[in-house]
C-alpha positions as CSV (number, residue, x, y, z in Angstrom):
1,X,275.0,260.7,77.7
2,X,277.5,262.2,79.9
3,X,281.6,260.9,80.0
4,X,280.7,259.8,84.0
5,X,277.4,258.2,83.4
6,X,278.5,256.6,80.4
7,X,282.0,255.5,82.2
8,X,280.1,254.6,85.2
9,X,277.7,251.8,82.8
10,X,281.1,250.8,81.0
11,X,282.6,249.9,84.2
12,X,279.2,248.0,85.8
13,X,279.0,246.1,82.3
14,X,283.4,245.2,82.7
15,X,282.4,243.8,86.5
16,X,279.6,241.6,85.4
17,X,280.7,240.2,82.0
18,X,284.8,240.1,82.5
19,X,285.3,237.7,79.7
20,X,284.3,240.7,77.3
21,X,287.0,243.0,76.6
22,X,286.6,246.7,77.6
23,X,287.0,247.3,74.0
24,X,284.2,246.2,73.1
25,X,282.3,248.4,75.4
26,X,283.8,251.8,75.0
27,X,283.1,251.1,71.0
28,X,279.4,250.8,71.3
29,X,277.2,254.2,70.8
30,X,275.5,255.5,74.2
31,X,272.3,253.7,72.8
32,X,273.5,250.0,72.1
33,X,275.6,250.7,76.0
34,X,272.1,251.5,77.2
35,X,270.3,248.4,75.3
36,X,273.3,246.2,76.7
37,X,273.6,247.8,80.4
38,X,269.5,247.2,80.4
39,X,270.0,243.8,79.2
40,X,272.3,242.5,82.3
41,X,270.3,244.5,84.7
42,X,266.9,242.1,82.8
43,X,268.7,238.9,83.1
44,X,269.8,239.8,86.5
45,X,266.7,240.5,87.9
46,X,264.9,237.2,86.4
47,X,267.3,235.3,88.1
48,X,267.1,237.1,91.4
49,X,263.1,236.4,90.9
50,X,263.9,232.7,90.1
51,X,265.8,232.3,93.6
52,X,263.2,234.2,95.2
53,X,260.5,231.7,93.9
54,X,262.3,229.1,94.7
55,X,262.7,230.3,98.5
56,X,259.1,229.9,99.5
């Protein structure tokens, strides 16, 4: 993974989950950041389908 791409996930992952420290981020290997950025992006877009359902 390249510094940017992997710096750009670290800071999307610091927005959406401030109570974790940065830390804790820049010490995970480019696959666990992957796992973890895919993670949020899941639960993110099963609630967004939830209010979406709920809509109509």
């Amino acid at each position: 993974m390249t510094h940017l791409s992997r710096t750009t996930l670290i800071n999307a992952l610091v927005k959406v989950k401030p109570e974790t420290p940065r830390v804790m981020f820049d010490a995970l290997s480019d696959k666990a950041l992957d796992a973890e950025f895919r993670a949020v992006t899941a639960e993110y877009n099963e609630q967004a389908s939830q209010l979406m359902s709920v809509s109509y």
